[in-house]
PQR file with spaces between the fields and no chain letter, atoms N, CA, C, O and H, PARSE charges and radii, in Angstrom:
ATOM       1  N    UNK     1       4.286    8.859    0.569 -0.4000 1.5000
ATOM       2  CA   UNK     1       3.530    7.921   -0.238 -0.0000 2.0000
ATOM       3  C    UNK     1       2.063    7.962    0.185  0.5500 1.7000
ATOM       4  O    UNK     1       1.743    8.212    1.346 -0.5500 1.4000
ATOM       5  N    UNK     2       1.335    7.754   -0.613 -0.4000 1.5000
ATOM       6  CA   UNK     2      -0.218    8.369   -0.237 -0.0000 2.0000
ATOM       7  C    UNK     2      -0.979    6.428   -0.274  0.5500 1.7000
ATOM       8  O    UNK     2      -1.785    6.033    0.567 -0.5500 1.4000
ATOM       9  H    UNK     2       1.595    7.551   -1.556  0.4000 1.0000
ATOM      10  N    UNK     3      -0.477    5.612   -1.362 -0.4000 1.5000
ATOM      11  CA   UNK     3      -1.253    4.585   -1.557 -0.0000 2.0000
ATOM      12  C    UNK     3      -0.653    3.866   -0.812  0.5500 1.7000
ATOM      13  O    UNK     3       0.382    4.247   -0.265 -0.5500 1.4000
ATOM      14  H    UNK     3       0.178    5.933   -2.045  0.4000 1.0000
ATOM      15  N    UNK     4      -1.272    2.421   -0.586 -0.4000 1.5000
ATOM      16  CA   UNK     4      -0.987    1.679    0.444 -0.0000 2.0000
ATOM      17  C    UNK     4       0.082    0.190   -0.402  0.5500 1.7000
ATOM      18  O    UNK     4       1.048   -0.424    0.051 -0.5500 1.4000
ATOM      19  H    UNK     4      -2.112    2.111   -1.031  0.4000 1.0000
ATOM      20  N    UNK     5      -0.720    0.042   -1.875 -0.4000 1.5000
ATOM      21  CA   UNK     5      -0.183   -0.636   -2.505 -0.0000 2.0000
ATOM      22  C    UNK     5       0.207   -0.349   -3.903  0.5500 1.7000
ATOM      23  O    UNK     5      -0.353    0.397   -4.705 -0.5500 1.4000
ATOM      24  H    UNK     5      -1.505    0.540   -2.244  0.4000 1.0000
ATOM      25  N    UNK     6       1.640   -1.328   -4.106 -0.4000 1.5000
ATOM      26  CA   UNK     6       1.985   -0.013   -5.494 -0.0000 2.0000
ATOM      27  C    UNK     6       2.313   -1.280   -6.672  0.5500 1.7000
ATOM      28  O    UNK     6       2.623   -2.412   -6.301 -0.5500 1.4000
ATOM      29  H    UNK     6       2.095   -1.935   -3.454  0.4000 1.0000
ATOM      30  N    UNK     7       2.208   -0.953   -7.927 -0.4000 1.5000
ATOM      31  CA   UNK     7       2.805   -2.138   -8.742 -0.0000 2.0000
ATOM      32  C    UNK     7       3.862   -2.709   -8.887  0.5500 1.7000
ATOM      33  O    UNK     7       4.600   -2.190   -8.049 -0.5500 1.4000
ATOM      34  H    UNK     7       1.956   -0.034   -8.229  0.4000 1.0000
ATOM      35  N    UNK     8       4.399   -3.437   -9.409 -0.4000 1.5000
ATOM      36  CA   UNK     8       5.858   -3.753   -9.467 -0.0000 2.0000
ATOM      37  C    UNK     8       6.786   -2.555  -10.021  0.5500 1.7000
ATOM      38  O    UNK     8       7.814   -2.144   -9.484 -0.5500 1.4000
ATOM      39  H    UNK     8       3.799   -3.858  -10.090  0.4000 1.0000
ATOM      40  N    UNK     9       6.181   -2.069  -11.250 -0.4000 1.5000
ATOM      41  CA   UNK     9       6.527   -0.752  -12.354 -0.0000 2.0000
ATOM      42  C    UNK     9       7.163    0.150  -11.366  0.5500 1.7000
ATOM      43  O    UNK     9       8.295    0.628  -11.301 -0.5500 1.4000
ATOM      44  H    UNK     9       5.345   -2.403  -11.687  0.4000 1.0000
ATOM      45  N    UNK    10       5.898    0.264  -10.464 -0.4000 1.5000
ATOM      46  CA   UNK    10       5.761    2.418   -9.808 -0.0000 2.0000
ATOM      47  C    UNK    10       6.915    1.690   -8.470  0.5500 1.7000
ATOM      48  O    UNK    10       7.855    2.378   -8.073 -0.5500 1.4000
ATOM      49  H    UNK    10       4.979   -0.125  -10.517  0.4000 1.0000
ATOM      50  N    UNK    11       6.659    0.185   -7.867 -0.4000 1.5000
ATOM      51  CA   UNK    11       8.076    0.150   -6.871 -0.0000 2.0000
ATOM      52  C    UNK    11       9.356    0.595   -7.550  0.5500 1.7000
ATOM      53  O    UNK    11      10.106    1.470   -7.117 -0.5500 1.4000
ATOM      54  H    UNK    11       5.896   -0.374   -8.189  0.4000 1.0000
ATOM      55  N    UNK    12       9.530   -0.133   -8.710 -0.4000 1.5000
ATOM      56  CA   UNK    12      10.728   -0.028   -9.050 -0.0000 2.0000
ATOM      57  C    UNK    12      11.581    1.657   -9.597  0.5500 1.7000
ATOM      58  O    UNK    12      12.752    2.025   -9.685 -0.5500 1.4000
ATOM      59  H    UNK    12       8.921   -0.844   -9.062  0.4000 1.0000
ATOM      60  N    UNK    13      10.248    2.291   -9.856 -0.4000 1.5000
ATOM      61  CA   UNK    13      11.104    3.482  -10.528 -0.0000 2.0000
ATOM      62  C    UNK    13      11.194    4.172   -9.124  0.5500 1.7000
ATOM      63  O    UNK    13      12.174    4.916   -9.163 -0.5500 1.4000
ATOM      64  H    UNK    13       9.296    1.992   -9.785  0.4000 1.0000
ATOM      65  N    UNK    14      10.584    4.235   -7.903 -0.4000 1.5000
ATOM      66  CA   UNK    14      10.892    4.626   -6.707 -0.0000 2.0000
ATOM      67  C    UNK    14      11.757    4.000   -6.117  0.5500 1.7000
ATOM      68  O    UNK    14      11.794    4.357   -4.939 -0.5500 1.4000
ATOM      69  H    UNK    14       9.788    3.630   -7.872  0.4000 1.0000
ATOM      70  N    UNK    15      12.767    2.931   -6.448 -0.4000 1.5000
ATOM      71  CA   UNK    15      13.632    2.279   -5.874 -0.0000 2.0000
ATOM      72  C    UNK    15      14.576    2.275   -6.457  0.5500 1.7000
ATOM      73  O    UNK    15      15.605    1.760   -6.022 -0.5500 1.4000
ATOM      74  H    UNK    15      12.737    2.641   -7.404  0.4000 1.0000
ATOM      75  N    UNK    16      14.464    2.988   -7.883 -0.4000 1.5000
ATOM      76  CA   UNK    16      15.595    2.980   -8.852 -0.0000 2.0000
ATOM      77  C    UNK    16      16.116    1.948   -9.275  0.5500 1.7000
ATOM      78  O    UNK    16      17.311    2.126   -9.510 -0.5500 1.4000
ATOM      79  H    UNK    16      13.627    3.407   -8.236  0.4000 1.0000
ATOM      80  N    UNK    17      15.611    0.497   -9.571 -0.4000 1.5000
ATOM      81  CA   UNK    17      15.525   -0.748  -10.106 -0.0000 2.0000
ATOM      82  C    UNK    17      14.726   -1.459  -10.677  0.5500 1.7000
ATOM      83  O    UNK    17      13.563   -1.511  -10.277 -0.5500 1.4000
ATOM      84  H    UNK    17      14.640    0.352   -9.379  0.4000 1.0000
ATOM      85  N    UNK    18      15.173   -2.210  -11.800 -0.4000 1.5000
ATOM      86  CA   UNK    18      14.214   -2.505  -12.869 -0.0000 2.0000
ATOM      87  C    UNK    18      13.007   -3.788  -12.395  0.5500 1.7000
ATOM      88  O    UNK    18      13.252   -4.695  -11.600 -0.5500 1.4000
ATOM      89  H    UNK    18      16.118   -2.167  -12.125  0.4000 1.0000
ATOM      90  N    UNK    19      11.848   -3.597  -13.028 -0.4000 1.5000
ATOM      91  CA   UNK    19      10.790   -4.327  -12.229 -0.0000 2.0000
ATOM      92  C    UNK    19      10.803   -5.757  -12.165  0.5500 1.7000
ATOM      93  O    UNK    19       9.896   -6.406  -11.645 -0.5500 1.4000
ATOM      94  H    UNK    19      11.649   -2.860  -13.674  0.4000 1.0000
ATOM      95  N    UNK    20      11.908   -6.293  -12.734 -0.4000 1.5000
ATOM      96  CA   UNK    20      11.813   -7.676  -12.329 -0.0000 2.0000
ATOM      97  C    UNK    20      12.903   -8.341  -11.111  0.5500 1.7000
ATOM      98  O    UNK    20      13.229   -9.481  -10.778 -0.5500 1.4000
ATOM      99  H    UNK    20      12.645   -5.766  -13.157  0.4000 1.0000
ATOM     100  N    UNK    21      13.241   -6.998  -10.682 -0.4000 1.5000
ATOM     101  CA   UNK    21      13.961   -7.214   -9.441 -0.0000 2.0000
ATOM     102  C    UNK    21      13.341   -7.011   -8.170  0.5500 1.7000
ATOM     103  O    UNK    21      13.444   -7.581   -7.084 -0.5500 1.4000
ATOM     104  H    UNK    21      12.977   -6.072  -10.952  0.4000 1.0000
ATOM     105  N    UNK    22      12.576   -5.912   -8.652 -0.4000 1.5000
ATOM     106  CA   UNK    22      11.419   -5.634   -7.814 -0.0000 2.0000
ATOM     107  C    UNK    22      10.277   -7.220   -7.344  0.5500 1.7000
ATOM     108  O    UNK    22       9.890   -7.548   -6.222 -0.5500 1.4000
ATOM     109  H    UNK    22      12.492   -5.448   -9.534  0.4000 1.0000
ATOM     110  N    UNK    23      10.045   -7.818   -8.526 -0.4000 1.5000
ATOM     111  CA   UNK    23       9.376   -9.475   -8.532 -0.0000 2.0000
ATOM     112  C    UNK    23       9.868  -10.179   -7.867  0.5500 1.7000
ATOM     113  O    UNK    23       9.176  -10.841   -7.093 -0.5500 1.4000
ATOM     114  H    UNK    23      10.360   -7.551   -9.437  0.4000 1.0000
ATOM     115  N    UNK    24      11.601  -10.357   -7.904 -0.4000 1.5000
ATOM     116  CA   UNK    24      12.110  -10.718   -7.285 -0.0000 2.0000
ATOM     117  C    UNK    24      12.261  -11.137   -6.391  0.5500 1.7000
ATOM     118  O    UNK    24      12.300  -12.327   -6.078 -0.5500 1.4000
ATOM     119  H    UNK    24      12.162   -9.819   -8.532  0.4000 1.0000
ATOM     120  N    UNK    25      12.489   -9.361   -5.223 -0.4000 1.5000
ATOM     121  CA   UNK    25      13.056   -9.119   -4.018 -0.0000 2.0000
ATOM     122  C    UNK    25      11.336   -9.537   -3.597  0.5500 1.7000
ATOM     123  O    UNK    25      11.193  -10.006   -2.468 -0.5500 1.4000
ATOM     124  H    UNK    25      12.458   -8.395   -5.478  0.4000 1.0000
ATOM     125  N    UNK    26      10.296   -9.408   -4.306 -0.4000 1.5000
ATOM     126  CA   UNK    26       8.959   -9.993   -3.367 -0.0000 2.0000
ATOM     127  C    UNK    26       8.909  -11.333   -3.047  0.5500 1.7000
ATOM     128  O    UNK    26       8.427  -11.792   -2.012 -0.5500 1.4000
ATOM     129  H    UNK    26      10.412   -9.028   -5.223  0.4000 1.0000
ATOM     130  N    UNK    27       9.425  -11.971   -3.970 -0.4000 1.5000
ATOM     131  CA   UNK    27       9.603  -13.719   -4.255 -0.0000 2.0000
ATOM     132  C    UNK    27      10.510  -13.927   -2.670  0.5500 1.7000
ATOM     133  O    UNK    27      10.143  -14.621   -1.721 -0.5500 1.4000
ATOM     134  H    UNK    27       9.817  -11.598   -4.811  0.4000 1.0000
ATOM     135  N    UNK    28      11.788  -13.079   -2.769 -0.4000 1.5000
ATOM     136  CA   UNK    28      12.657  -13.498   -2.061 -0.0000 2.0000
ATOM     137  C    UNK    28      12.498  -13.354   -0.310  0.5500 1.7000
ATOM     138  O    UNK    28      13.302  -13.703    0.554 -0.5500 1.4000
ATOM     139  H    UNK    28      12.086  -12.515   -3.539  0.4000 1.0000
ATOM     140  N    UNK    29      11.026  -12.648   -0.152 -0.4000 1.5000
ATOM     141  CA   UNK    29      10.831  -11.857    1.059 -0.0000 2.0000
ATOM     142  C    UNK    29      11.520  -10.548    1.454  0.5500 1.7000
ATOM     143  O    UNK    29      11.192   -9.810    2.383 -0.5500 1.4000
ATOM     144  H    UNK    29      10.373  -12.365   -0.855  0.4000 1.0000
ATOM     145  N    UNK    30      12.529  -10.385    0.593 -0.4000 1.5000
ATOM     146  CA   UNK    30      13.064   -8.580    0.725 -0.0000 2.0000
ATOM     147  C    UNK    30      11.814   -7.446    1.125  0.5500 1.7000
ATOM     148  O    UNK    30      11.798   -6.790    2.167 -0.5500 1.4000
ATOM     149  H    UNK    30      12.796  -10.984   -0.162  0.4000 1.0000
ATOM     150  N    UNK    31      10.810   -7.389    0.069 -0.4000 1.5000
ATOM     151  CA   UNK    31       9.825   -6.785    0.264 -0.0000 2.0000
ATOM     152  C    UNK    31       8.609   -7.719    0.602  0.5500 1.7000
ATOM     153  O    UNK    31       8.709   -8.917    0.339 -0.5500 1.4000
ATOM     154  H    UNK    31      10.822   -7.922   -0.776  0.4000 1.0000
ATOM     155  N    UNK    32       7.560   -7.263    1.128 -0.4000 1.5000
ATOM     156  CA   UNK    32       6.100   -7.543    1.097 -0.0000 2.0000
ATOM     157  C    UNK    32       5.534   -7.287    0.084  0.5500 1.7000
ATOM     158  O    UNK    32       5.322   -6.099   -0.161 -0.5500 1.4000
ATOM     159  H    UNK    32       7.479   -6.290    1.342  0.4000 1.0000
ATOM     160  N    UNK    33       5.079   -8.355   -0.887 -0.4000 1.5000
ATOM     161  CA   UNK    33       4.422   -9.136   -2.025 -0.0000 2.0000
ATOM     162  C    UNK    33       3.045   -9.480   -1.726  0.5500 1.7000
ATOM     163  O    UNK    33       2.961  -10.232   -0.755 -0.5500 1.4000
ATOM     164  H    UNK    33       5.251   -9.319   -0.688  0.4000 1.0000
ATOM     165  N    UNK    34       1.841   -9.134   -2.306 -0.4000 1.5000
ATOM     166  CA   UNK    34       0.688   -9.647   -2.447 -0.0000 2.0000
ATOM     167  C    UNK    34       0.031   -9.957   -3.450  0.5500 1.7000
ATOM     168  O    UNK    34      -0.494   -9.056   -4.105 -0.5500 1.4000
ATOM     169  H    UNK    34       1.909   -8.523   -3.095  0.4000 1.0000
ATOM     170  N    UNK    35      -0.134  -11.529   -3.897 -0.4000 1.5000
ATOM     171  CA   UNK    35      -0.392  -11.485   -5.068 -0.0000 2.0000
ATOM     172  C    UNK    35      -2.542  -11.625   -5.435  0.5500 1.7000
ATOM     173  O    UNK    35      -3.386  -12.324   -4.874 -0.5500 1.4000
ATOM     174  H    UNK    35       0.293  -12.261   -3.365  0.4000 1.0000
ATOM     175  N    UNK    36      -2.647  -10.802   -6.362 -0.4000 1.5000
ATOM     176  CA   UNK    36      -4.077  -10.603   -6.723 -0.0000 2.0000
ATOM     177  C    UNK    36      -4.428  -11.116   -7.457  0.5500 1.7000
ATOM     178  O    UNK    36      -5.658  -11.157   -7.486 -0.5500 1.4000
ATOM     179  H    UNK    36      -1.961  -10.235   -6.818  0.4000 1.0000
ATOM     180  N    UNK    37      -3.794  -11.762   -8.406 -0.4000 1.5000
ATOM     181  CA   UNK    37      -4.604  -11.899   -9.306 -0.0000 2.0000
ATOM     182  C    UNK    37      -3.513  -13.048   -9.956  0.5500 1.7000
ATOM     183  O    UNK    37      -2.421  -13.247   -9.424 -0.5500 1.4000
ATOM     184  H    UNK    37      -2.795  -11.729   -8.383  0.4000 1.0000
ATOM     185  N    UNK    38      -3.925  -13.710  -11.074 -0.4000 1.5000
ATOM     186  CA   UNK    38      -3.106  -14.929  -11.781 -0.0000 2.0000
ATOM     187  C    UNK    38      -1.850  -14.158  -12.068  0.5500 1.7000
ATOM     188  O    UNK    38      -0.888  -14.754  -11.584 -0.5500 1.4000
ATOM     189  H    UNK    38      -4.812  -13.548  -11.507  0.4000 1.0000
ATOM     190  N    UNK    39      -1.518  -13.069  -12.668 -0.4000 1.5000
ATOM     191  CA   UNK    39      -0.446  -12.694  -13.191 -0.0000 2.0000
ATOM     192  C    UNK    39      -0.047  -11.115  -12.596  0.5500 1.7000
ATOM     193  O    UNK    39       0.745  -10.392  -13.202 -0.5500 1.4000
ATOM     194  H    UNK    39      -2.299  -12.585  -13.060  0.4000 1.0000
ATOM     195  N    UNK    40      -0.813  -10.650  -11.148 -0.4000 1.5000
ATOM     196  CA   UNK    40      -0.495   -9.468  -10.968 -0.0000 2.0000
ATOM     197  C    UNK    40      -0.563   -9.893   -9.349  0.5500 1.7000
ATOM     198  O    UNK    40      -1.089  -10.757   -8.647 -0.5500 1.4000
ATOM     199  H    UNK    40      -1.456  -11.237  -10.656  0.4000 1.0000
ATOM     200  N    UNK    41       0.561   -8.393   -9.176 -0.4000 1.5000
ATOM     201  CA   UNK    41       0.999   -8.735   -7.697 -0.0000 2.0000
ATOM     202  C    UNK    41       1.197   -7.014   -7.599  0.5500 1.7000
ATOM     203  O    UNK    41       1.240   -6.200   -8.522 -0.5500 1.4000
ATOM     204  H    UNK    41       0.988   -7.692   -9.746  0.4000 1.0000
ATOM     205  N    UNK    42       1.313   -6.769   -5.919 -0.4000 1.5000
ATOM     206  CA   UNK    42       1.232   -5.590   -5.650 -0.0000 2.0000
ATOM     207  C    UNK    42       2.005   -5.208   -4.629  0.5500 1.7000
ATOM     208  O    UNK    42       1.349   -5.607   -3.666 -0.5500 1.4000
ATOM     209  H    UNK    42       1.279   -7.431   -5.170  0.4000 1.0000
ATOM     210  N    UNK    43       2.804   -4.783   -4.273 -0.4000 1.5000
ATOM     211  CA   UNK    43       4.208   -4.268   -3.363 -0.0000 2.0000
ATOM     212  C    UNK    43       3.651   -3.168   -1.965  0.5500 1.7000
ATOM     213  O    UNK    43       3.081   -2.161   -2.384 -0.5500 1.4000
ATOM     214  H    UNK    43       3.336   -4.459   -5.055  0.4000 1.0000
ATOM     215  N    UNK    44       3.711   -3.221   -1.097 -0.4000 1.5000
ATOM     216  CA   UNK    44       3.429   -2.335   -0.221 -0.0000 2.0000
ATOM     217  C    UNK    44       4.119   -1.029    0.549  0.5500 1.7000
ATOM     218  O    UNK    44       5.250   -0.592    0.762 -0.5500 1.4000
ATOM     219  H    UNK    44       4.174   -4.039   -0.756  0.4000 1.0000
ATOM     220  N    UNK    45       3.355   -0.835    0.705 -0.4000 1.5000
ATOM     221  CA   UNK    45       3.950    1.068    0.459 -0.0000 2.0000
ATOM     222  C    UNK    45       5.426    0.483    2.025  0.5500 1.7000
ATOM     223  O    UNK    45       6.617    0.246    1.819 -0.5500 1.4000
ATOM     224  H    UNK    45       2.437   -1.191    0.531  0.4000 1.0000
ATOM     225  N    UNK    46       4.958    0.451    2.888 -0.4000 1.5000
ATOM     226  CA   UNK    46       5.337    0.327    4.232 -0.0000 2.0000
ATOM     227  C    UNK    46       6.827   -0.280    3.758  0.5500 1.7000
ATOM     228  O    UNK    46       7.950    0.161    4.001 -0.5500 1.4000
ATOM     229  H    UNK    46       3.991    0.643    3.055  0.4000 1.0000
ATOM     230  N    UNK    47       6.379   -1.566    2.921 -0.4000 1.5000
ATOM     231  CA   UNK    47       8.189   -2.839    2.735 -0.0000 2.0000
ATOM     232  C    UNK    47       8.774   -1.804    2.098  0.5500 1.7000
ATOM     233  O    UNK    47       9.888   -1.616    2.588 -0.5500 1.4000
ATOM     234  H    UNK    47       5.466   -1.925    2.723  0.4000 1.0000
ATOM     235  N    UNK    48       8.500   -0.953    1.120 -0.4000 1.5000
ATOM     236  CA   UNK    48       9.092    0.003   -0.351 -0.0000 2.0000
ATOM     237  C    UNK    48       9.762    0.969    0.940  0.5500 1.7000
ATOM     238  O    UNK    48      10.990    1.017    0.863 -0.5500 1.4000
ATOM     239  H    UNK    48       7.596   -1.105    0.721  0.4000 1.0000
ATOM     240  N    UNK    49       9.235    1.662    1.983 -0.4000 1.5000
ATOM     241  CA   UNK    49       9.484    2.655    2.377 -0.0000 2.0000
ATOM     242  C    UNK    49      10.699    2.433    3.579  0.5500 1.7000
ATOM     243  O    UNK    49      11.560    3.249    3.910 -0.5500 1.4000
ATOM     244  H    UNK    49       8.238    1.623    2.045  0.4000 1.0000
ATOM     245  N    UNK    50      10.488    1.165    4.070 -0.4000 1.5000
ATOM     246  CA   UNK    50      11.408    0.191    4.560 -0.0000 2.0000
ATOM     247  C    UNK    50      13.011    0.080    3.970  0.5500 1.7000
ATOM     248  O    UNK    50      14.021    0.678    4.341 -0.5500 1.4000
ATOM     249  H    UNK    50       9.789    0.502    3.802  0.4000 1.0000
ATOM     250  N    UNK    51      12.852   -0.741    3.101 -0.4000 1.5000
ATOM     251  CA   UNK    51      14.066   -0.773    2.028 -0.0000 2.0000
ATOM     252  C    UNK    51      14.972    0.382    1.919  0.5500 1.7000
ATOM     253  O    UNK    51      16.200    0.442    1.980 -0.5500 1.4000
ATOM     254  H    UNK    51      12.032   -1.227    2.800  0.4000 1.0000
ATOM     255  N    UNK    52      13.916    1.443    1.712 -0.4000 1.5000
ATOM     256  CA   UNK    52      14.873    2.897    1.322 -0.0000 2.0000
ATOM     257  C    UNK    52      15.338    3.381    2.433  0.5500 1.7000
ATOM     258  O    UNK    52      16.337    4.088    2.297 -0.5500 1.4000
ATOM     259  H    UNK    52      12.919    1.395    1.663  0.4000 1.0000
ATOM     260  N    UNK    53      14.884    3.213    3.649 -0.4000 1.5000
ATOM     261  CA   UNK    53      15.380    3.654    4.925 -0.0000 2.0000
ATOM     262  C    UNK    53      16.421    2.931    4.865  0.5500 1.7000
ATOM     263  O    UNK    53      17.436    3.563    5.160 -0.5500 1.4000
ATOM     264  H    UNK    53      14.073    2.639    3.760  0.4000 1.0000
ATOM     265  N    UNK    54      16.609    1.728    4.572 -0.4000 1.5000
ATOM     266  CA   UNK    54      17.729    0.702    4.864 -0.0000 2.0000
ATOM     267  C    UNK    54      18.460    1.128    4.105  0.5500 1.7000
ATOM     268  O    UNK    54      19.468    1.412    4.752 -0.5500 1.4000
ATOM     269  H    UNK    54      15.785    1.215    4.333  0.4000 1.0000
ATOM     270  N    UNK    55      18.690    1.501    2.524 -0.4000 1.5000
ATOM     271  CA   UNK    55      19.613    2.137    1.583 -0.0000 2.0000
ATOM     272  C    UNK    55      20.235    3.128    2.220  0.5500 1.7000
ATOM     273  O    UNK    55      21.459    3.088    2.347 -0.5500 1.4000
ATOM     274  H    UNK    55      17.871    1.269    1.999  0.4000 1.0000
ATOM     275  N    UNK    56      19.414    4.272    2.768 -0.4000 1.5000
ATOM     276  CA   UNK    56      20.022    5.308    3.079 -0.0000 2.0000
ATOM     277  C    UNK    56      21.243    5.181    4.239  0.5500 1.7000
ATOM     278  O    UNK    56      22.051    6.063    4.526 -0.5500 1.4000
ATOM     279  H    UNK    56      18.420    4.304    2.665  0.4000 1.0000
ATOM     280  N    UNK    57      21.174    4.249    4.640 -0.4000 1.5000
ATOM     281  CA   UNK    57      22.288    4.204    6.122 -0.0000 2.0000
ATOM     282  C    UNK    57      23.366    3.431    5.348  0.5500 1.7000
ATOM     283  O    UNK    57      24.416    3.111    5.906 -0.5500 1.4000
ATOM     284  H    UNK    57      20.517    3.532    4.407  0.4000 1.0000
């Protein structure tokens, strides 16, 4: 992964789940959530890369 922060969209098709689960799992503390703006939020490379390590085992 090259960026540091990714959208809800680009988490989810790298996680293979649809983006409002992705909203979700940020809401829920699963991932690291930063929100920017009134209606936009941004997922971090590190929680995304996290998760999938955890899938894989």
């Amino acid at each position: 992964m090259t960026k540091e922060w990714y959208s809800p969209t680009e988490a989810a098709a790298m996680l293979g789940v649809c983006k409002q689960t992705v909203i979700q799992w940020g809401k829920d503390g699963k991932l690291e959530a930063s929100k920017i703006g009134y209606r936009t939020i941004r997922i971090s490379a590190a929680s995304i890369e996290r998760l999938m390590e955890q899938n894989k085992q």
